[in-house]
N, CA and C atoms as an extended XYZ file, in Angstrom:
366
Properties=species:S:1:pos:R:3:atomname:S:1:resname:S:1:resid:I:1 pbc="F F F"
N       233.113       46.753      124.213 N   UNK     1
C       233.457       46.437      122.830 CA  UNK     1
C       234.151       47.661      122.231 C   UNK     1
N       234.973       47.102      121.403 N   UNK     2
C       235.868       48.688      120.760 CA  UNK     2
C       235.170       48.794      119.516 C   UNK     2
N       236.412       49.918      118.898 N   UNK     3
C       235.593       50.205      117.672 CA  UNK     3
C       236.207       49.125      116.493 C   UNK     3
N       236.611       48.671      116.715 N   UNK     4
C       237.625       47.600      115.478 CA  UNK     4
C       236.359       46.162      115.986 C   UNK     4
N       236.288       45.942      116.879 N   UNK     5
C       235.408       44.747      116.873 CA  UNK     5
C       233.731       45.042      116.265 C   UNK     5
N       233.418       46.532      116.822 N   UNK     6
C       232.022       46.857      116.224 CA  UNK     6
C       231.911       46.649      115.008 C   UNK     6
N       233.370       47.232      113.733 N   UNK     7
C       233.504       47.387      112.618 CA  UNK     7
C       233.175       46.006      112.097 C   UNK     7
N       234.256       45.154      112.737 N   UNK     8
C       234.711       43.657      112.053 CA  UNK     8
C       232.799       42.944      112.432 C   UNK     8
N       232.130       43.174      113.217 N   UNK     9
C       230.921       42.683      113.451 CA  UNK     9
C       230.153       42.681      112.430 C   UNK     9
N       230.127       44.483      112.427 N   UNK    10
C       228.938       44.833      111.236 CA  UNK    10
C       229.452       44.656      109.550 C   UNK    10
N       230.569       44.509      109.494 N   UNK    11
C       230.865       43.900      108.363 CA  UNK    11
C       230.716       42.339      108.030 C   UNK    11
N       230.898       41.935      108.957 N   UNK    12
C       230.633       40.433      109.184 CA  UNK    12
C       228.959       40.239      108.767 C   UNK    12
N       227.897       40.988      109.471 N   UNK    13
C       227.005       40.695      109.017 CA  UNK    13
C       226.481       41.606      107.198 C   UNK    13
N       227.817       42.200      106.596 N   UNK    14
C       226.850       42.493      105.401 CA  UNK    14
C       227.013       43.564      105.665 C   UNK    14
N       226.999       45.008      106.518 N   UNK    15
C       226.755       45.872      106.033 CA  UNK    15
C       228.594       46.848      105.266 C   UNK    15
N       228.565       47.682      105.178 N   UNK    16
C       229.732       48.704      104.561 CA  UNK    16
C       229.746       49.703      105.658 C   UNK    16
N       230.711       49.779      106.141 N   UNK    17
C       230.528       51.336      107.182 CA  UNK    17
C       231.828       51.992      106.567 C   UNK    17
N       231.445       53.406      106.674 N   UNK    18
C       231.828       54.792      105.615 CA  UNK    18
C       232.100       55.783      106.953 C   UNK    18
N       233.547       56.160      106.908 N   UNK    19
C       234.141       57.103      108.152 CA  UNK    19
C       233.970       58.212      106.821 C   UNK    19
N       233.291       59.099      107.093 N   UNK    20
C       233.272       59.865      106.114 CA  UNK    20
C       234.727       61.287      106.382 C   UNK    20
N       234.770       61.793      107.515 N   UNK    21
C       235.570       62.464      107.948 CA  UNK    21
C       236.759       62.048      107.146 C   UNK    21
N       236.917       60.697      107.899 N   UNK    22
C       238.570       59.910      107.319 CA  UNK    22
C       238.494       59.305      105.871 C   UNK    22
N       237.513       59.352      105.116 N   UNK    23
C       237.376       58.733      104.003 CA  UNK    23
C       237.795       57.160      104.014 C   UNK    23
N       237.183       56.606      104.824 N   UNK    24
C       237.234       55.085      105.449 CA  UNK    24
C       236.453       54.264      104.881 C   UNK    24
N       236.706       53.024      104.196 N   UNK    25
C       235.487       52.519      104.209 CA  UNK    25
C       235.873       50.767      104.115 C   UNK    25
N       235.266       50.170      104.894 N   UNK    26
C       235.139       48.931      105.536 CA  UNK    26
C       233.573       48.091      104.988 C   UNK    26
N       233.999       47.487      104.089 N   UNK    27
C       233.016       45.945      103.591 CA  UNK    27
C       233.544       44.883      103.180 C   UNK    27
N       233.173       44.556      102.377 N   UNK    28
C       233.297       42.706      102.054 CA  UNK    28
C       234.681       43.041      101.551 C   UNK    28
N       235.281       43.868      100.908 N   UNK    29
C       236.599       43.898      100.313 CA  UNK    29
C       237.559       44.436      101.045 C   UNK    29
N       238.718       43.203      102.183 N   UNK    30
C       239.336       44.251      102.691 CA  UNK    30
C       240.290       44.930      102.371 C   UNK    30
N       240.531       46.388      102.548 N   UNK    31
C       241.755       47.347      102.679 CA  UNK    31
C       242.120       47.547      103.677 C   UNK    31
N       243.644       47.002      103.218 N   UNK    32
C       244.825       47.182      104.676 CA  UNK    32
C       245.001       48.389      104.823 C   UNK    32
N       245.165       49.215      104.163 N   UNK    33
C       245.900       50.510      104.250 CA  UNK    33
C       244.493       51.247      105.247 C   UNK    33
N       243.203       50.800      105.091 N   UNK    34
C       242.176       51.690      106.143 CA  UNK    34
C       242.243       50.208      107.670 C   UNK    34
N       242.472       49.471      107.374 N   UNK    35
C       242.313       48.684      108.706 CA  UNK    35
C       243.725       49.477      109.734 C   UNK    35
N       244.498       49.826      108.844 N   UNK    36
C       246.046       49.938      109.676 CA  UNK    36
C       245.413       51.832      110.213 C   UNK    36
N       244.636       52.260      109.164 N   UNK    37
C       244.180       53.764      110.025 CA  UNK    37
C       243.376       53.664      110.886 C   UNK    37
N       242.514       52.581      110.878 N   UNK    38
C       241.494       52.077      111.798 CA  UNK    38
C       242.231       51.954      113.638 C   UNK    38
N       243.041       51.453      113.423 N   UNK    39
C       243.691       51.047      114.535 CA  UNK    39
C       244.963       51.840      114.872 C   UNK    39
N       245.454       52.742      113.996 N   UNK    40
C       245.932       53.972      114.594 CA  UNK    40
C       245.021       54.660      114.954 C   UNK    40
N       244.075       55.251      114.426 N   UNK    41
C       243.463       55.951      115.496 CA  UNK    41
C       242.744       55.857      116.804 C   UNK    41
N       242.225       54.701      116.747 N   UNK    42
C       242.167       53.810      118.162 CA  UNK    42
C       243.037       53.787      118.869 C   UNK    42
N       244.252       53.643      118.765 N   UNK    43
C       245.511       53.999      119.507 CA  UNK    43
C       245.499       55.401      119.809 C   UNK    43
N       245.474       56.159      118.931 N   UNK    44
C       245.202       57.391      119.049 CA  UNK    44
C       244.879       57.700      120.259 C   UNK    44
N       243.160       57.644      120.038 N   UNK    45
C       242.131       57.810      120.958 CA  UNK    45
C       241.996       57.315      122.297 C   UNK    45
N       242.336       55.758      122.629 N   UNK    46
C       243.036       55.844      123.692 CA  UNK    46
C       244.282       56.259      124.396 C   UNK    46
N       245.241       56.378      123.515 N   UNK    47
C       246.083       57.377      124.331 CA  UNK    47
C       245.794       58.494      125.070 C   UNK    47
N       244.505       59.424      124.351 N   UNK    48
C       244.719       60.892      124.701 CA  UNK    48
C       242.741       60.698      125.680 C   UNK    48
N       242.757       59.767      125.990 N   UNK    49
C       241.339       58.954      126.445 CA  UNK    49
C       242.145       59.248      128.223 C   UNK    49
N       243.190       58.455      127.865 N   UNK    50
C       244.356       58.275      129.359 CA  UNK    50
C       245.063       59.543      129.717 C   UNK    50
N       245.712       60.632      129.078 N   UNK    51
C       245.994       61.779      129.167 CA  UNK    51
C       245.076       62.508      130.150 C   UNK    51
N       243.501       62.147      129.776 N   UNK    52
C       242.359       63.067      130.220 CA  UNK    52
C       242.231       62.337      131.435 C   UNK    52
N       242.441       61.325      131.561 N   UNK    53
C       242.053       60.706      133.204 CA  UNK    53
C       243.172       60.906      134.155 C   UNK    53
N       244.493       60.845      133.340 N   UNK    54
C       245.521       60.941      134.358 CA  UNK    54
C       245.319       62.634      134.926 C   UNK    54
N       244.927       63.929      133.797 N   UNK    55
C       244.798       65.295      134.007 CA  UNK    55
C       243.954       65.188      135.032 C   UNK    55
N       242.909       64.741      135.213 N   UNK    56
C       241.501       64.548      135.898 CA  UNK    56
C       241.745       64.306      137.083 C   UNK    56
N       242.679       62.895      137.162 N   UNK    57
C       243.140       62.713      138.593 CA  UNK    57
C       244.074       63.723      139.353 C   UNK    57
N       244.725       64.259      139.013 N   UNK    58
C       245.956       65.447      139.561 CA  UNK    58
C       245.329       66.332      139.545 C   UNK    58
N       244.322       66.551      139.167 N   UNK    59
C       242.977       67.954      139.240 CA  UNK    59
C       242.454       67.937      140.832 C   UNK    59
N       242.003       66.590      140.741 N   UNK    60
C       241.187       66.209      141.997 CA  UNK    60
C       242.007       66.208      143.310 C   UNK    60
N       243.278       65.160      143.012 N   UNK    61
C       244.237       65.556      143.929 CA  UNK    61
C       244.335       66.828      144.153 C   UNK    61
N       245.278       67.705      143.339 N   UNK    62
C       245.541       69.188      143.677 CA  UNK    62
C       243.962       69.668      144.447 C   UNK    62
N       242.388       69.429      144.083 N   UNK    63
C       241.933       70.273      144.941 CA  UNK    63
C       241.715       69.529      146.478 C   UNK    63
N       241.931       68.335      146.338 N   UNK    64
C       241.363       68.160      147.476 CA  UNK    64
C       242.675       68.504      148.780 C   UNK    64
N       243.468       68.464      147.928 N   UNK    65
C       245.155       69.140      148.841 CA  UNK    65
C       244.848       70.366      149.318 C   UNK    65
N       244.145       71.237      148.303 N   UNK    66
C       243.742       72.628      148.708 CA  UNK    66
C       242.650       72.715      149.384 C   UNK    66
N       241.798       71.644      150.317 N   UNK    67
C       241.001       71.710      150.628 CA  UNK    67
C       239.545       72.262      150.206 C   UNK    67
N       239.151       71.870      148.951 N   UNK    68
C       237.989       71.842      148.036 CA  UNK    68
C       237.465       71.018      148.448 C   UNK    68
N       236.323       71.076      148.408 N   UNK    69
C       235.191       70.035      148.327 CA  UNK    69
C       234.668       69.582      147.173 C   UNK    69
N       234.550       68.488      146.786 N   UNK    70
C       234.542       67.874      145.381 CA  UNK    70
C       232.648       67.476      145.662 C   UNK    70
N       231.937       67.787      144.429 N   UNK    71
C       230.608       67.075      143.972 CA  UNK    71
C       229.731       68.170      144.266 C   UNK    71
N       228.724       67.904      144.464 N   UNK    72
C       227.165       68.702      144.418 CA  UNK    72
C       227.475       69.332      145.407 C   UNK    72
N       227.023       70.753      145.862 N   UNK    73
C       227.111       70.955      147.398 CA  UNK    73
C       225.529       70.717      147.731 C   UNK    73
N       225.492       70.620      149.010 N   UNK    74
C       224.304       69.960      150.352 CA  UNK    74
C       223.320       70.986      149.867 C   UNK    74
N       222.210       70.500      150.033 N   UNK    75
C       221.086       71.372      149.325 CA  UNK    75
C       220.202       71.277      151.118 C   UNK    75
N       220.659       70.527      152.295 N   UNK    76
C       219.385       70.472      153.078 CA  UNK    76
C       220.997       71.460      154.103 C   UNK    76
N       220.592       71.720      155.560 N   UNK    77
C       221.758       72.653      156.130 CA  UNK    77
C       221.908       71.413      157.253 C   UNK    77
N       222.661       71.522      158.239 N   UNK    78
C       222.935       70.574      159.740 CA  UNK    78
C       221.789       70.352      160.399 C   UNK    78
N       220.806       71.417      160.586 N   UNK    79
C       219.750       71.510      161.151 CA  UNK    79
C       218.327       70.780      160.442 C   UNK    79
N       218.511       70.698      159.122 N   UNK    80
C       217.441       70.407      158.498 CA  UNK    80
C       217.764       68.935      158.587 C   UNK    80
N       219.306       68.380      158.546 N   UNK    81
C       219.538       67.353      158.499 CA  UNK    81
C       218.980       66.473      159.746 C   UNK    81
N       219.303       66.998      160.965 N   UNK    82
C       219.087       66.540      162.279 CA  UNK    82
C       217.715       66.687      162.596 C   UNK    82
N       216.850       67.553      161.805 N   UNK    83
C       215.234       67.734      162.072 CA  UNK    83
C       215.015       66.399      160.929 C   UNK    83
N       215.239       66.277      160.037 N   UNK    84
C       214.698       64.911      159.226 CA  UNK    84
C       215.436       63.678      159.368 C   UNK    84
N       216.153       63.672      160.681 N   UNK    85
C       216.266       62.221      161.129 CA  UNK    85
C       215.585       61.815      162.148 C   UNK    85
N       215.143       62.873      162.787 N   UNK    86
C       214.275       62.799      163.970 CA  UNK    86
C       213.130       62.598      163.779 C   UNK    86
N       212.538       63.291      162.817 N   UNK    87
C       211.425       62.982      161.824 CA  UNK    87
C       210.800       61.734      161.869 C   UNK    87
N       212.293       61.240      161.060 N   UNK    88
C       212.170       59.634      160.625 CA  UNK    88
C       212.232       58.537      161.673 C   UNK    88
N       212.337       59.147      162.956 N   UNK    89
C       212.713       57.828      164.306 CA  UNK    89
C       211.295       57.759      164.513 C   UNK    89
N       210.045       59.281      164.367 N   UNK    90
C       208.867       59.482      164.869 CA  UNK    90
C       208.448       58.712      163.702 C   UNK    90
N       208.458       58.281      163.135 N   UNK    91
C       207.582       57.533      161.733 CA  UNK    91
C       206.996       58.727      160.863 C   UNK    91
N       207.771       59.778      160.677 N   UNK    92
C       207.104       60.257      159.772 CA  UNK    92
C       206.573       60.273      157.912 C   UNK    92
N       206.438       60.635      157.203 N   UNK    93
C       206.451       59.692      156.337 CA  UNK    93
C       206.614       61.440      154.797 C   UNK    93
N       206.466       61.348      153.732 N   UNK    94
C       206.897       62.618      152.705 CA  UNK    94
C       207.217       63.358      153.012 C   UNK    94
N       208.800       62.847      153.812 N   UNK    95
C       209.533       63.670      154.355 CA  UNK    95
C       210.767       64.886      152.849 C   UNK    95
N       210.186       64.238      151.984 N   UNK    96
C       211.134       64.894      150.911 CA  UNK    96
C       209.732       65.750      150.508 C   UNK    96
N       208.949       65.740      150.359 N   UNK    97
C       208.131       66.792      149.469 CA  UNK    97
C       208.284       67.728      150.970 C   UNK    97
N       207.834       67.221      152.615 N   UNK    98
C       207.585       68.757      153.352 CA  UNK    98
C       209.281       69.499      153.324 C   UNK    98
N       210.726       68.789      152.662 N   UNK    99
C       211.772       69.527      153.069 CA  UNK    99
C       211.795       69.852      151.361 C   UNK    99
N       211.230       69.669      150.299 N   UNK   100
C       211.131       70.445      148.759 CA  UNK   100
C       213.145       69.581      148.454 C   UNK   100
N       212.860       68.837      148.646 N   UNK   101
C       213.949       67.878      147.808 CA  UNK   101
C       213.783       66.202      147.681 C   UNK   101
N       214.089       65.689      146.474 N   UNK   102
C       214.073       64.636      146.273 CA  UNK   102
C       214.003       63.317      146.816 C   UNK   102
N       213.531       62.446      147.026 N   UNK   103
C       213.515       61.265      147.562 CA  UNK   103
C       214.834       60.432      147.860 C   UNK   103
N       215.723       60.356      146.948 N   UNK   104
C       217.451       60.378      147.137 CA  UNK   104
C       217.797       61.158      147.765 C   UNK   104
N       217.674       62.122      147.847 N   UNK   105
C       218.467       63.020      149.286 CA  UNK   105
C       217.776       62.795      149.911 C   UNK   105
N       216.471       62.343      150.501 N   UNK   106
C       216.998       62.035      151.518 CA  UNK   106
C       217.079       60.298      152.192 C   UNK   106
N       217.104       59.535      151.054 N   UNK   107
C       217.995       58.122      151.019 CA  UNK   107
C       219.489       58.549      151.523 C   UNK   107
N       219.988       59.433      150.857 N   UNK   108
C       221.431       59.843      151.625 CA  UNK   108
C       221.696       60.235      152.994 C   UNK   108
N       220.511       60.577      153.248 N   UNK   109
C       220.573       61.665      154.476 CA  UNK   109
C       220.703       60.614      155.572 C   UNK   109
N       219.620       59.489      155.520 N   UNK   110
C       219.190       58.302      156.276 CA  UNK   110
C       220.680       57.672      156.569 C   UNK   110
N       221.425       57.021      154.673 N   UNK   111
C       222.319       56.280      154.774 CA  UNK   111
C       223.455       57.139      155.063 C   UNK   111
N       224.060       58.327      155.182 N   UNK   112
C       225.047       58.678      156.013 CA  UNK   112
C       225.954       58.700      154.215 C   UNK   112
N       225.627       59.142      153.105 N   UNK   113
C       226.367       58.786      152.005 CA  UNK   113
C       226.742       60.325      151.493 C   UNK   113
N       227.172       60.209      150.152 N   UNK   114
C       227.506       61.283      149.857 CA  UNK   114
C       228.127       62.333      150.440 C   UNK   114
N       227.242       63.514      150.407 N   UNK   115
C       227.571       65.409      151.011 CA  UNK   115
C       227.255       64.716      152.075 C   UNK   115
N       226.071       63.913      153.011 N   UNK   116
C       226.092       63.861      153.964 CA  UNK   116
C       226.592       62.623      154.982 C   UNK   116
N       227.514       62.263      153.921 N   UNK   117
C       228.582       61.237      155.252 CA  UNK   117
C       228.897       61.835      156.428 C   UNK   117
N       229.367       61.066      157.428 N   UNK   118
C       229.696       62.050      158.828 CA  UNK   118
C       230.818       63.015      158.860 C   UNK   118
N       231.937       62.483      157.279 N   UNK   119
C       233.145       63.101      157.258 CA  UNK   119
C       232.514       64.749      156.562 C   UNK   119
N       231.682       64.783      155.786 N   UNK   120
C       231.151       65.822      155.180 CA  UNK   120
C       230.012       66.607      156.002 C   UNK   120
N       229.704       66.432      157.011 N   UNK   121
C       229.024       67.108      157.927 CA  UNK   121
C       229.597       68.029      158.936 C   UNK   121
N       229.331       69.236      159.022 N   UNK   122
C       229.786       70.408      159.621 CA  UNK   122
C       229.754       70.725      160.716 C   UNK   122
């Protein structure tokens, strides 16, 4: 939902909403001259909403060109990895409290996801 439909909602049911910043104000009486700022700045805001994703993406590109590694880095090492799969063939069982990390890592570790997909393994 945007912000022009939230507006037109809560006015719909009765209340007045007050942009105090913009000196806005939206109730039972409408003004064009704040509906038309309403929706420039929504334009606004998504424009420079898309600026930040397109920057974001050519960020990511450029590092991963430079060979960066993007996200969390691996908190368990190759070895710890290959000792808690082996672990897990023996039935072992709080295998995250004896390696002092989370129950999701090692859901990842199992499913081959994240830092420890096979492409991210060292």
């Amino acid at each position: 939902m945007d912000l022009q439909q939230l507006v037109a909602q809560l006015v719909k049911k009765g209340a007045t909403v007050h942009f105090h910043k913009e000196r806005l104000v939206f109730g039972a009486d409408e003004d064009p001259m704040a509906k038309l700022l309403l929706h420039v700045m929504g334009a606004f805001a998504e424009f420079e909403r898309s600026l930040i994703r397109e920057r974001q993406r050519e960020g990511i590109a450029a590092a991963k060109k430079n060979g960066k590694r993007l996200g969390r880095a691996r908190v368990l090492t190759d070895d710890q990895v290959a000792e808690l799969c082996r672990r897990r063939e023996e039935g072992a069982s709080a295998l995250a409290r004896e390696f002092f990390v989370g129950r999701q890592t090692v859901y990842a570790v199992w499913a081959g996801v994240g830092a420890y997909s096979k492409a991210n393994l060292v």
